[in-house]
C-alpha positions in Angstrom: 54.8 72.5 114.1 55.8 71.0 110.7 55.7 74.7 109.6 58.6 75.3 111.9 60.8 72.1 111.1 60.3 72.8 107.6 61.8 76.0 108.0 64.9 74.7 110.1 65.3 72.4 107.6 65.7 75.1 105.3 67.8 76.7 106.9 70.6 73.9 107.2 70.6 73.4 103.6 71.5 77.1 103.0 75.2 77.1 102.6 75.9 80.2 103.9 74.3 80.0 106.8 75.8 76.9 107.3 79.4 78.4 107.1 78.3 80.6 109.8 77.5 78.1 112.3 80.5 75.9 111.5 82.8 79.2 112.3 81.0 80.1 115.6 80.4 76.1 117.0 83.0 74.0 114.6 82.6 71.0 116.9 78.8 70.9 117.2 78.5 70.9 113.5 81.3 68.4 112.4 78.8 66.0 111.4 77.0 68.5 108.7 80.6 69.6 107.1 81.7 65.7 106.4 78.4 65.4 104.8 79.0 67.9 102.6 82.4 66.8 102.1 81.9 63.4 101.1 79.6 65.0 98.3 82.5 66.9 97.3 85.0 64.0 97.1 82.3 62.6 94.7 81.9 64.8 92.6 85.4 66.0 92.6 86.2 62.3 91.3 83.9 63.6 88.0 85.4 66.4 87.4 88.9 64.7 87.7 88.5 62.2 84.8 85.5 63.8 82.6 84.8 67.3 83.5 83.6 68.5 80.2 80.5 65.7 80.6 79.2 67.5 84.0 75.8 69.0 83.6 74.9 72.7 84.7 73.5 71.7 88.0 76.8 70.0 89.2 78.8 72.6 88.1 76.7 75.1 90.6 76.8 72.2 93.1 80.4 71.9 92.8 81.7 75.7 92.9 78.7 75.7 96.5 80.8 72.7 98.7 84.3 74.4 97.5 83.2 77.8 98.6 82.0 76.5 101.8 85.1 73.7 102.4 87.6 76.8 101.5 86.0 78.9 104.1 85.8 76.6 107.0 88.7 74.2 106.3 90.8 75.6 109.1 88.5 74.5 111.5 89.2 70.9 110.4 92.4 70.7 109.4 93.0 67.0 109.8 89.9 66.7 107.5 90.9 69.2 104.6 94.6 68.1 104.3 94.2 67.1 100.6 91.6 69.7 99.7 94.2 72.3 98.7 96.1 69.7 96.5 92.6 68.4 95.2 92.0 72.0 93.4 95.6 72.2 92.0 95.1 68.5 90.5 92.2 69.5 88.8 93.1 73.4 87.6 96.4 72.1 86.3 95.0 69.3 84.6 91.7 71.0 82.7 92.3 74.8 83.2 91.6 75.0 79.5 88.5 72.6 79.5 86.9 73.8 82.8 83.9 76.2 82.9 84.8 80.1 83.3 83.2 80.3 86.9 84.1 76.8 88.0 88.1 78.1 87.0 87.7 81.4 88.7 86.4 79.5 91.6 88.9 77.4 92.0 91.3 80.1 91.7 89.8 82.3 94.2 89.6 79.1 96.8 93.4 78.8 96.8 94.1 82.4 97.2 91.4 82.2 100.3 93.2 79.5 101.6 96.4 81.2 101.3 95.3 83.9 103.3 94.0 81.8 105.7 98.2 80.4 105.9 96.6 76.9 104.5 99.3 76.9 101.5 102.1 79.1 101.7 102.9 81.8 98.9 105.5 79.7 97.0 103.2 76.7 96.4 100.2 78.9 95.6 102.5 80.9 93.0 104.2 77.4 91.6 100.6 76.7 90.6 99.4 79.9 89.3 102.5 80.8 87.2 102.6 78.4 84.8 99.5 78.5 84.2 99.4 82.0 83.8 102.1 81.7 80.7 100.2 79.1 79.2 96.9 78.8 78.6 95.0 80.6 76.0 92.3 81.9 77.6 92.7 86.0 77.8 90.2 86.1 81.6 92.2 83.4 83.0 95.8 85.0 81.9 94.2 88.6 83.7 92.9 86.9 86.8 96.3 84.9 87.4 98.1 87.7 86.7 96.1 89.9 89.0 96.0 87.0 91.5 100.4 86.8 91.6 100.9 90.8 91.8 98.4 90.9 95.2 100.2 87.6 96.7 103.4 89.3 95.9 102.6 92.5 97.1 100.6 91.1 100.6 103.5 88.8 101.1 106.4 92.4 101.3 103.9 94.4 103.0 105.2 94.3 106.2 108.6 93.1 105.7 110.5 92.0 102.9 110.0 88.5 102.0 113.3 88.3 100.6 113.5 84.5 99.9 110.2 84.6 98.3 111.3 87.1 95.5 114.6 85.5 94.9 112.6 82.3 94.4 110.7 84.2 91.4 112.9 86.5 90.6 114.9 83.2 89.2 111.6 82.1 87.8 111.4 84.8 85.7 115.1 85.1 84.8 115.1 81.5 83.3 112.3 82.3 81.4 113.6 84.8 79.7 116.9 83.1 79.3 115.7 79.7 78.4 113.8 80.8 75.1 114.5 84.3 74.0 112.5 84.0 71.0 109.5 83.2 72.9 106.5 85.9 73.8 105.9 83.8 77.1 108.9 86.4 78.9 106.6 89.3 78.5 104.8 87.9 81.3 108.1 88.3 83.5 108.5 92.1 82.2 104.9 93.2 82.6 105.2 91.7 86.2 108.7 93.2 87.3 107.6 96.4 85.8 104.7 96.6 87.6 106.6 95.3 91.1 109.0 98.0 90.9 106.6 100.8 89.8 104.7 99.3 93.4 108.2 100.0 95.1 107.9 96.3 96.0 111.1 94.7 93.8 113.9 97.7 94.1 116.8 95.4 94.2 119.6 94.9 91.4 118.1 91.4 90.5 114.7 93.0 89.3 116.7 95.2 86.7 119.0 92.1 85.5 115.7 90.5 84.9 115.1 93.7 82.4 118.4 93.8 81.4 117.5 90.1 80.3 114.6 91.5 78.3 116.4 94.2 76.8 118.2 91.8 75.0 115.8 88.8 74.1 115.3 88.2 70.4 111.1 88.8 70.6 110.5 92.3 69.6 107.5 92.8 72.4 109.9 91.5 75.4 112.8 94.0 73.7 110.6 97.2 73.6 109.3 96.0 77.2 112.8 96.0 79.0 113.8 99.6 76.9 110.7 101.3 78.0 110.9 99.8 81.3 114.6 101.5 81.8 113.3 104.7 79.8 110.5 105.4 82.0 110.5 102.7 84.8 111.0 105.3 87.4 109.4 108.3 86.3 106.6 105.8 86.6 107.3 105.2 90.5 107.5 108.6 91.2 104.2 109.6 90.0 102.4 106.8 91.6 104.2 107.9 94.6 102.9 111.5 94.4 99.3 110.0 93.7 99.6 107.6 96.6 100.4 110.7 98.6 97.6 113.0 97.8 94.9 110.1 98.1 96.0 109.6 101.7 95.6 113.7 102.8 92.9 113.7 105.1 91.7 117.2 106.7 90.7 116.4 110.0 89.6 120.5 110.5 86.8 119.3 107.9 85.6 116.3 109.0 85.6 117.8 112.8 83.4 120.5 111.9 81.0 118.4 110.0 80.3 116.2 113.1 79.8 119.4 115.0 77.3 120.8 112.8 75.5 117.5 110.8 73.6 115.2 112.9 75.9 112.4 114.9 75.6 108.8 113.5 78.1 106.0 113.4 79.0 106.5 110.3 80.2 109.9 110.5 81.9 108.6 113.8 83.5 105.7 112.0 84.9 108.4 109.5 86.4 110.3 111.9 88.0 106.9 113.4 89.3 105.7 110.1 91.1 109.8 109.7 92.8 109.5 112.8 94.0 106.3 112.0 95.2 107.6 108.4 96.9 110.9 109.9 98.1 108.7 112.5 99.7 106.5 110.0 101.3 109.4 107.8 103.0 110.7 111.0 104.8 107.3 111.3 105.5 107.1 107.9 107.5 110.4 108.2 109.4 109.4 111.4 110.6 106.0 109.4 114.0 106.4 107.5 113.4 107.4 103.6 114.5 104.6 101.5 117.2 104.4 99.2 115.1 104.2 95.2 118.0 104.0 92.9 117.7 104.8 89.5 117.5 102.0 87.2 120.1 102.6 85.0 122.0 102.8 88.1 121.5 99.9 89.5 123.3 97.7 86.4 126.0 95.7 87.4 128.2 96.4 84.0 126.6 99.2 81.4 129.6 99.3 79.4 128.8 95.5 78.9 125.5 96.2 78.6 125.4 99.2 76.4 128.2 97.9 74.1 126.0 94.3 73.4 122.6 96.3 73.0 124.1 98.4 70.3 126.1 95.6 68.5 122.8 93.3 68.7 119.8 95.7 67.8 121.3 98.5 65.8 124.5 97.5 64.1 123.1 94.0 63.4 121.5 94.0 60.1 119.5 90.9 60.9 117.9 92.9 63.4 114.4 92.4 63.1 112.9 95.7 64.7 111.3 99.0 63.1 112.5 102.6 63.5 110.4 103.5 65.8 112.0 100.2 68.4 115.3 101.1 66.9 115.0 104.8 68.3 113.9 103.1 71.8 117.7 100.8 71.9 119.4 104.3 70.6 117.9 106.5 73.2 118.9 103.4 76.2 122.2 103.4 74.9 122.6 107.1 74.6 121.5 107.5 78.0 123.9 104.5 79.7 126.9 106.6 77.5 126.0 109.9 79.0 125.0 108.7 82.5 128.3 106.4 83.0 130.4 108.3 81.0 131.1 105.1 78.5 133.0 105.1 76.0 131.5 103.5 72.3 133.0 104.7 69.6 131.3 103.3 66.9 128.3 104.6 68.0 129.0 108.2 66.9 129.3 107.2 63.3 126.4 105.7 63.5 124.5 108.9 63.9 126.2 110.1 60.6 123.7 108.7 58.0 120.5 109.7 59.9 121.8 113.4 60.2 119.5 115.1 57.8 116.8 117.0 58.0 114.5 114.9 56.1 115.0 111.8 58.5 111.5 111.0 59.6 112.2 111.7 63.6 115.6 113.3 63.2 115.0 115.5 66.3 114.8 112.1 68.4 118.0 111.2 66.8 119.5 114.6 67.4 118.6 114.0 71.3 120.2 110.8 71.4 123.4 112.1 69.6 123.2 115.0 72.8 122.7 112.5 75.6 125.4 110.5 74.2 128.1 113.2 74.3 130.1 114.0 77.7 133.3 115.5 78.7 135.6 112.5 78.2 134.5 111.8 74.5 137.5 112.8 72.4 136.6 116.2 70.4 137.5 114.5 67.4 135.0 112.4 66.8 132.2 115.3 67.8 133.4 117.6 65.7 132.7 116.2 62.1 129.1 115.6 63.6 128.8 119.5 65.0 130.1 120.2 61.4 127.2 118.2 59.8 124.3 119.4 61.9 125.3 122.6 60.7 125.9 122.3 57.0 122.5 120.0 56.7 120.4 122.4 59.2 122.1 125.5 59.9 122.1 127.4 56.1 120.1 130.9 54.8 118.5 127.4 52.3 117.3 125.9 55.3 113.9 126.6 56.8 113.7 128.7 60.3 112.0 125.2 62.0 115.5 123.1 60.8 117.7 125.8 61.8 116.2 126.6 65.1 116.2 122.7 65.9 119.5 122.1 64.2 121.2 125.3 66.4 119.5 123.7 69.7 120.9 120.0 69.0 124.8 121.9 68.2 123.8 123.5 71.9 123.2 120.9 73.8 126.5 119.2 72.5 128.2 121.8 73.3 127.0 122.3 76.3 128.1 118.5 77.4 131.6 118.8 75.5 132.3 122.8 75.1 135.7 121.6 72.6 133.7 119.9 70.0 133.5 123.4 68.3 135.7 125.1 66.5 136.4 128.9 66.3 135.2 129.5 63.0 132.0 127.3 62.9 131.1 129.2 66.1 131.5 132.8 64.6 129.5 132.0 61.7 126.8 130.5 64.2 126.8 133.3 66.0 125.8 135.4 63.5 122.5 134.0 63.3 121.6 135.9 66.0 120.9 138.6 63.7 118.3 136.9 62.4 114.9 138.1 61.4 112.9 134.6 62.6 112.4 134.5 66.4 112.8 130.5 67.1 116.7 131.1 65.0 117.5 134.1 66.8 116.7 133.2 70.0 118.7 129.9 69.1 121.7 131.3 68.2 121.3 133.6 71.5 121.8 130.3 73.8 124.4 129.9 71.8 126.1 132.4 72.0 125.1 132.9 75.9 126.6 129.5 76.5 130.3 130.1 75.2 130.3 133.6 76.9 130.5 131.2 80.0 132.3 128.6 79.2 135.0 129.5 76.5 134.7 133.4 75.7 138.0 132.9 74.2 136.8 131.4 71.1 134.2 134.4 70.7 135.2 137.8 68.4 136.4 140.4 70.9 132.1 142.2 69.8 131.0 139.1 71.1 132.0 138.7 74.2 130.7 140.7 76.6 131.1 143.0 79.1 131.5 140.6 81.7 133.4 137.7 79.7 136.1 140.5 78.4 136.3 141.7 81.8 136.4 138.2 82.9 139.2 137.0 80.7 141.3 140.1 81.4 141.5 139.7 85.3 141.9 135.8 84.7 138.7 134.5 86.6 137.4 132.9 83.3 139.8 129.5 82.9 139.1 127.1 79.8 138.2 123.7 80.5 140.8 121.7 79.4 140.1 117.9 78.1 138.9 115.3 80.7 138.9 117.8 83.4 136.4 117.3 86.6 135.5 119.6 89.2 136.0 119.7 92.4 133.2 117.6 94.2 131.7 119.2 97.8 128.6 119.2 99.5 126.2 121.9 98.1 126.1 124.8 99.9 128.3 123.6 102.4 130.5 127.1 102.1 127.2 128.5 103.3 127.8 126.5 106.4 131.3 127.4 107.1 130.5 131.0 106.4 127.6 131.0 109.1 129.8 128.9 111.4 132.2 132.2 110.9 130.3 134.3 111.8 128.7 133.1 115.1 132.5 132.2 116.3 133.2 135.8 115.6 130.3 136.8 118.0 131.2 134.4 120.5 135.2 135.5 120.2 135.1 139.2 119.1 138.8 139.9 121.2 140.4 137.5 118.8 139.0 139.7 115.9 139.8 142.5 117.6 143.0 141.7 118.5 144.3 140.8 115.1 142.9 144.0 114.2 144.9 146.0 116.9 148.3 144.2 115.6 147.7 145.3 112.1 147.1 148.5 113.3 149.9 148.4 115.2 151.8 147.3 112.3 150.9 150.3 109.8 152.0 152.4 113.0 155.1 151.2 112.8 155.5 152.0 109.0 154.4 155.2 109.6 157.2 156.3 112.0 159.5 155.2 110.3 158.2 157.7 107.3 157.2 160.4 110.5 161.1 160.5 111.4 162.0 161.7 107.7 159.6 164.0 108.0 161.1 165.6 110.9 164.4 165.2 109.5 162.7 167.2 106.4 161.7 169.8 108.8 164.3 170.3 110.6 166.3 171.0 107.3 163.7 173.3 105.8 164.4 175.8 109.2 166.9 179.3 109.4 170.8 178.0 110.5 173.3 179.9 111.7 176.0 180.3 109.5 179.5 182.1 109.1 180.4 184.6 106.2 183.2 183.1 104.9 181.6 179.9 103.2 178.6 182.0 102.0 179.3 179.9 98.4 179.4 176.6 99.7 175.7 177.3 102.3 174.3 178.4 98.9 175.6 175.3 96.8 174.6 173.1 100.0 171.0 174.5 100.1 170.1 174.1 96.4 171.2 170.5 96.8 169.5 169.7 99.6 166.2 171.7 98.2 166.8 169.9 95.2 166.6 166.3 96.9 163.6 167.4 99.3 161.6 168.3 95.8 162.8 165.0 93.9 161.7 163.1 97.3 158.0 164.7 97.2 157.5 164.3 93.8 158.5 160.4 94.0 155.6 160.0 97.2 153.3 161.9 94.9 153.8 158.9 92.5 154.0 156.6 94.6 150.6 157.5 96.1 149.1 158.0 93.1 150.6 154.5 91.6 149.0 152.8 94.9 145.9 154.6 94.7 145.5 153.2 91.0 146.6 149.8 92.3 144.0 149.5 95.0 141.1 151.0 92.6 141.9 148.5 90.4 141.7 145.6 92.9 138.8 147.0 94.4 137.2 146.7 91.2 138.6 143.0 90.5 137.0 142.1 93.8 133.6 143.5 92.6 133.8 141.7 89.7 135.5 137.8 91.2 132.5 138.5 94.2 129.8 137.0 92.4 131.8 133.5 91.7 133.7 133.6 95.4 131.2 131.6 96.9 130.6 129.0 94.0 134.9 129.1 93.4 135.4 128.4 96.9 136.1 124.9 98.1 135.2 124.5 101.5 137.2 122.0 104.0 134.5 121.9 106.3 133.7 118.5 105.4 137.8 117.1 105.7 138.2 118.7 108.6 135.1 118.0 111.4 132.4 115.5 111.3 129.0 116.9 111.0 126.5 116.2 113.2 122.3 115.9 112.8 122.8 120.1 113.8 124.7 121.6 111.3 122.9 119.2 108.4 119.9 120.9 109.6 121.3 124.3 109.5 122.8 123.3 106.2 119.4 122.4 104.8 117.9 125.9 106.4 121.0 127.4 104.9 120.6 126.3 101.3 116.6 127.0 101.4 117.7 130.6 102.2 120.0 131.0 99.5 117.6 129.4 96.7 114.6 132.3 98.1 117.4 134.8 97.5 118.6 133.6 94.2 114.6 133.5 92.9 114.7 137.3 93.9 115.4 139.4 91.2 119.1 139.8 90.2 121.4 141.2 87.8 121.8 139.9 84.7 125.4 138.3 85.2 123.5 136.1 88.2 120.5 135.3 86.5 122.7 133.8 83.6 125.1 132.0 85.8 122.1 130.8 87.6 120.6 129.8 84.5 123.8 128.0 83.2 124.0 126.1 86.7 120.7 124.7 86.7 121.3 123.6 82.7 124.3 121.9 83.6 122.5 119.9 86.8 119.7 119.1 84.4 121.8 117.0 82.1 123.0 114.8 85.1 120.4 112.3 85.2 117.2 113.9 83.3 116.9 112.5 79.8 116.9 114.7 76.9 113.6 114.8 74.6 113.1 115.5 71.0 110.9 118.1 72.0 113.5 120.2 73.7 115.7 119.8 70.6 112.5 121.5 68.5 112.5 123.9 71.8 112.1 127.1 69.8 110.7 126.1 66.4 107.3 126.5 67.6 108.2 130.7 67.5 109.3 129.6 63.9 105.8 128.1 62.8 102.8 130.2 62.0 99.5 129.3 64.1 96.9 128.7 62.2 93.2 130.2 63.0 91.7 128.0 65.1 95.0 127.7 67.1 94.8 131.6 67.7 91.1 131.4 68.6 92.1 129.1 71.1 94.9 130.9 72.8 92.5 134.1 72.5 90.1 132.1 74.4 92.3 130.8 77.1 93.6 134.4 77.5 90.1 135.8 78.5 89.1 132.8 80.6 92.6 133.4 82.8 91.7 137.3 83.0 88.2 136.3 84.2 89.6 134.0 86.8 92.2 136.9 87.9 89.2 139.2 88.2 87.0 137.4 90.4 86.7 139.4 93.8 88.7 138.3 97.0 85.1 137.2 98.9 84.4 135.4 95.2 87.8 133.2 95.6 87.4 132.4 99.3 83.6 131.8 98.8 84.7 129.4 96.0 87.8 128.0 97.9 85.1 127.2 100.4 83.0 125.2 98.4 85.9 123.2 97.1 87.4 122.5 100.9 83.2 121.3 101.5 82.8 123.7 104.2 79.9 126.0 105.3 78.7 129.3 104.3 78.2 132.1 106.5 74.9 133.2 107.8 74.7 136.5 106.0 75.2 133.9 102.9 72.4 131.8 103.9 70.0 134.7 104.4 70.6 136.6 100.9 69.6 132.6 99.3 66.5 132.4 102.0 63.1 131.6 100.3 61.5 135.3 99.9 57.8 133.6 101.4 60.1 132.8 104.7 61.3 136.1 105.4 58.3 138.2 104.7 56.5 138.0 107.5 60.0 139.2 109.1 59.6 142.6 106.7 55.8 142.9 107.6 56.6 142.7 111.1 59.6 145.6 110.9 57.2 148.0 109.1 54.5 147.8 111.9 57.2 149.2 114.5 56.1 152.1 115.8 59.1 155.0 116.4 59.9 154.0 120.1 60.3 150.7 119.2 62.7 151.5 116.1 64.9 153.2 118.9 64.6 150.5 120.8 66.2 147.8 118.3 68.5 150.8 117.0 70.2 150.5 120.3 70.3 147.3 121.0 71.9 146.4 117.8 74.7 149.3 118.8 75.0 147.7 122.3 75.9 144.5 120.3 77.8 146.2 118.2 79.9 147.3 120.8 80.2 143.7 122.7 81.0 142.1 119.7 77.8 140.7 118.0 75.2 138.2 119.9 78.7 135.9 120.5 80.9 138.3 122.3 83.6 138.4 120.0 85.2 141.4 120.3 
């Protein structure tokens, strides 16, 4: 009997068990709780006024009663009404003196109770964030800061908690505006990067926060804020794709796998859980997509913006930042000219000094001088720059890595403001096609290529091209003129009209046919009028009847009217001819302009109808058509519109790297040994992969998906003990039982093996 009391006993000391029965019976354990309670409002009172003199066993006493009030203080509210501000008291007040696991206690205990709806999120964060940007301690500065992402991130999970984020999105913004100099804002751009990389802050107020950073006076918060508008949402969208391909779930797999393995919970709790993930996906699709603006987009003045970021980190020469920072404001401001189309003057001389090729990362500031240029810069000011990338990089002096990069920079200008070049400085470009180095000639190709599209006027008549002469000559090629925008439509909307064409013409075909008819009927009409001089002509060329006397004046009549009848045919004849010529040549015009009809076309589909969810589906169907047809082969004219299309799009919104202004250079350099070995190498492993058998690919495409193998399989990798009893057994057979198998095996044959299949 004392065996058994001494065990309850035990029992109701353990903590944890404790918690239990206070969660199941709260009532019939009140009693036991304010016991342990009152212990905790003692010791709570040490560790209030002296907490560095509390011994080891308190300390493990302590973090025991706030694990267990934290858990079960919801079932005595009335009790636990000061607990919550209890733990703030003492975190804010010795966070720096406190043991490690008292502090992360503590910490966790107000996030419990904050899940439990105990404290809201605004009081927990007011306690946590100023902590977070002041204490010393680097585990307590990553716990806190782990702690405020998750109650942020729980708190918009199922709907935006809009007044909670402009509560600390004003937080953050007065810290970064009430000290710039200080290295406590980094904590607001580490978190607001992270927020909208999480899709959780998309707002505008999130990127003034940055735009804040951006121009702080601490180097870490300035290279923050850049990189966060550099890269910010190329960062989203990959975690987006990742998020994506952890949630695919193959239900085909995990199906067969319960069919074949034994049944347990387990497997049935997977198959549970991929429903509900599948499930989940499907309502995920149905729900609108939402609007992710860009960044740099979402600024509520760049010029502003763009204009004081230049002035304050690159023109100021109390600027305090290294090259490699400086490079990071250059490429942010070239990006917010090219994006928006600014206008900062001064920021093209500024290029001038660092145009030489032995600028340490000149191809950076070569890309920043391209995504800087657009259409409404004045050619002036390009033009002296054009003229220096080519007399620094572009010489027979110059090595073939310089020139290639240097004649890839001039491109990429040009191809963003086509008049900064002049005719001269092109034709001597040009000529560089001609070169013996791969990475220059292919250089001056694009080149070359790219004003055989855009202005083939300024090319030598050699230079053109077939198609640009040809162009220029029938007057399809038009020079852009200065601040000149096209047209803005729908894509591929003249796809749509075109199809809507053609189905009203095989709904209608009388009206077709009918304006046929009167056209027909037309020419008929013309051609009477020609058939009654013919008659005329006919009549006149027949025998008359005429008296002897005026046998002079018959003759001198005849030869005049044989005369006009033989001027008459010969003018048809030219005339026909003359027509004949006309319509070859517009015939072959209309090859030539058929190409560009469909992109030259503006449609007035979308002025004139409103189109519903139908034809925007068709449309999309429409487009996806065209872009399988255009990846079919093509002539070369398509390919290198096509080409000049997508370059164009490209320099909308992508940034421009310093690795596409080397582009080419790597055909310039020589690869060293090991780098051939290499390439050698990965050359035979690719031809070993394409050589592997079809059964080899779909065995190893099995074994990838975790499915099966086939029985055949598992009896070729069958223990040779197990089946040679089997082999024994099939040489005993005596002849009559050979046939009998033989024919059984055809009978099965013939049914479809044991399964009936066939």
């Amino acid at each position: 009997m004392k065996r058994k009391v001494a065990a309850l006993e035990k029992v109701d000391a353990d903590l944890s068990s404790l918690q239990y029965k206070i969660r199941r019976d709260p009532a019939s354990y009140e009693k036991d709780f304010l016991d342990h309670y009152n212990r905790y409002e003692n010791q709570r009172e040490t560790f209030i006024h002296a907490p560095a003199s509390a011994s080891a066993d308190a300390i493990v006493s302590f973090c025991d009663l706030i694990e267990l009030i934290s858990h079960v203080a919801y079932c005595y509210p009335k009790t636990t009404t000061q607990f919550p501000e209890d733990l703030i008291r003492v975190l804010n007040l010795h966070h720096e003196s406190l043991d490690p696991e008292l502090r992360e206690k503590i910490v966790g205990s107000l996030v419990l109770l904050r899940k439990k709806d105990i404290i809201d999120s605004p009081r927990l964060l007011q306690t946590l964030f100023p902590i977070l940007i002041s204490t010393r301690s680097k585990s307590l500065r990553t716990l806190l800061y782990q702690k405020c992402l998750s109650d942020l991130r729980t708190s918009n999970s199922k709907t935006t908690n809009h007044r909670l984020n402009r509560t600390f999105q004003n937080v953050l913004s007065n810290l970064l505006t009430s000290d710039q100099t200080s290295s406590k804002g980094l904590w607001a751009v580490k978190i607001t990067k992270e927020l909208w990389r999480r899709q959780v802050w998309t707002d505008s107020k999130a990127v003034e926060i940055m735009k804040e950073a951006s121009l702080a006076d601490n180097e870490k918060v300035i290279v923050g804020g850049v990189r966060f508008f550099l890269g910010g949402d190329k960062e989203r969208e990959e975690l987006e794709d990742e998020s994506s391909d952890d949630d695919a779930v193959d239900i085909g797999q995990i199906k067969h796998q319960m069919g074949i393995n034994k049944k347990t919970k387990k497997k049935a709790r997977m198959m549970e859980n991929a429903v509900a993930t599948v499930k989940r996906k499907e309502r995920k699709k149905k729900q609108p997509h939402p609007l992710n603006f860009s960044a740099l987009h979402l600024l509520h003045d760049p010029q502003g913006f763009a204009e004081v970021l230049f002035a304050k980190h690159l023109q100021n020469s109390k600027s305090k930042l290294n090259l490699e920072q400086k490079l990071l404001v250059l490429q942010l401001v070239s990006r917010l000219v090219g994006l928006h189309k600014l206008t900062i003057m001064s920021l093209y001389s500024y290029f001038v000094k660092y145009l030489t090729p032995r600028q340490p990362s000149v191809t950076s500031f070569l890309a920043s001088l391209a995504q800087a240029t657009h259409n409404i810069v004045p050619p002036d000011i390009l033009e002296p720059l054009v003229q220096k990338i080519a007399n620094e990089f572009v010489s027979e002096a110059a090595a073939a890595q310089v020139a290639s990069a240097g004649l890839n920079a001039i491109r990429e200008i040009c191809v963003r403001q086509p008049l900064a070049m002049n005719d001269t400085l092109l034709q001597d470009l040009v000529m560089y096609r001609k070169s013996k180095d791969k990475g220059v000639m292919m250089a001056a190709k694009g080149l070359l290529g790219l004003y055989r599209e855009i202005r083939p006027g300024m090319l030598k008549k050699r230079d053109r091209g077939k198609e640009a002469a040809m162009g220029l000559r029938s007057g399809e090629r038009k020079e852009q003129r200065f601040g000149e925008e096209a047209t803005g439509e729908i894509e591929g909307l003249e796809l749509l009209e075109q199809w809507k064409a053609e189905e009203r013409q095989k709904k209608f075909p009388q009206e077709v046919n009918g304006d046929e008819e009167r056209s027909i009927g037309d020419e008929a009409s013309d051609d009477d009028g020609w058939e009654v001089d013919e008659e005329s002509d006919s009549d006149l060329g027949g025998w008359q009847n005429v008296s002897s006397d005026g046998n002079a004046d018959s003759d001198a009549g005849d030869a005049e009217r044989l005369s006009k009848r033989l001027r008459r045919k010969s003018t048809e004849s030219e005339a026909d001819e003359a027509e004949e010529n006309e319509t070859e040549a517009e015939d072959e015009r209309n090859i030539l302009q058929e190409p560009n009809d469909a992109t030259n076309k503006t449609s007035t589909l979308a002025t004139t109808r409103i189109l519903t969810p139908a034809d925007l589906a068709k449309l999309q169907e429409l487009r996806l058509a065209a872009s399988v047809n255009n990846a079919l082969p093509a002539s070369q004219r398509k390919r290198a519109m096509a080409a000049h299309q997508a370059t164009l799009q490209r320099h909308v919104d992508d940034p421009l790297t310093a690795a596409e202004i080397e582009g080419l250079a790597s055909l310039s350099r020589k690869t060293s040994k090991e780098e051939r070995v290499a390439m050698a190498r990965a050359g035979r492993e690719e031809k070993n992969e394409v050589r592997k058998s079809t059964t080899a690919k779909r065995k190893e495409r099995k074994m990838e998906q975790g499915k099966s193998t086939t029985n055949r399989d598992k009896a070729r990798k069958k223990n040779f003990l197990m089946t040679l009893r089997k082999a024994k057994g099939k040489q005993k057979r005596s002849l009559v039982e050979r046939g009998k198998v033989l024919k059984a095996h055809k009978e099965r044959g013939k049914r479809g093996g044991k399964r009936g299949n066939g």
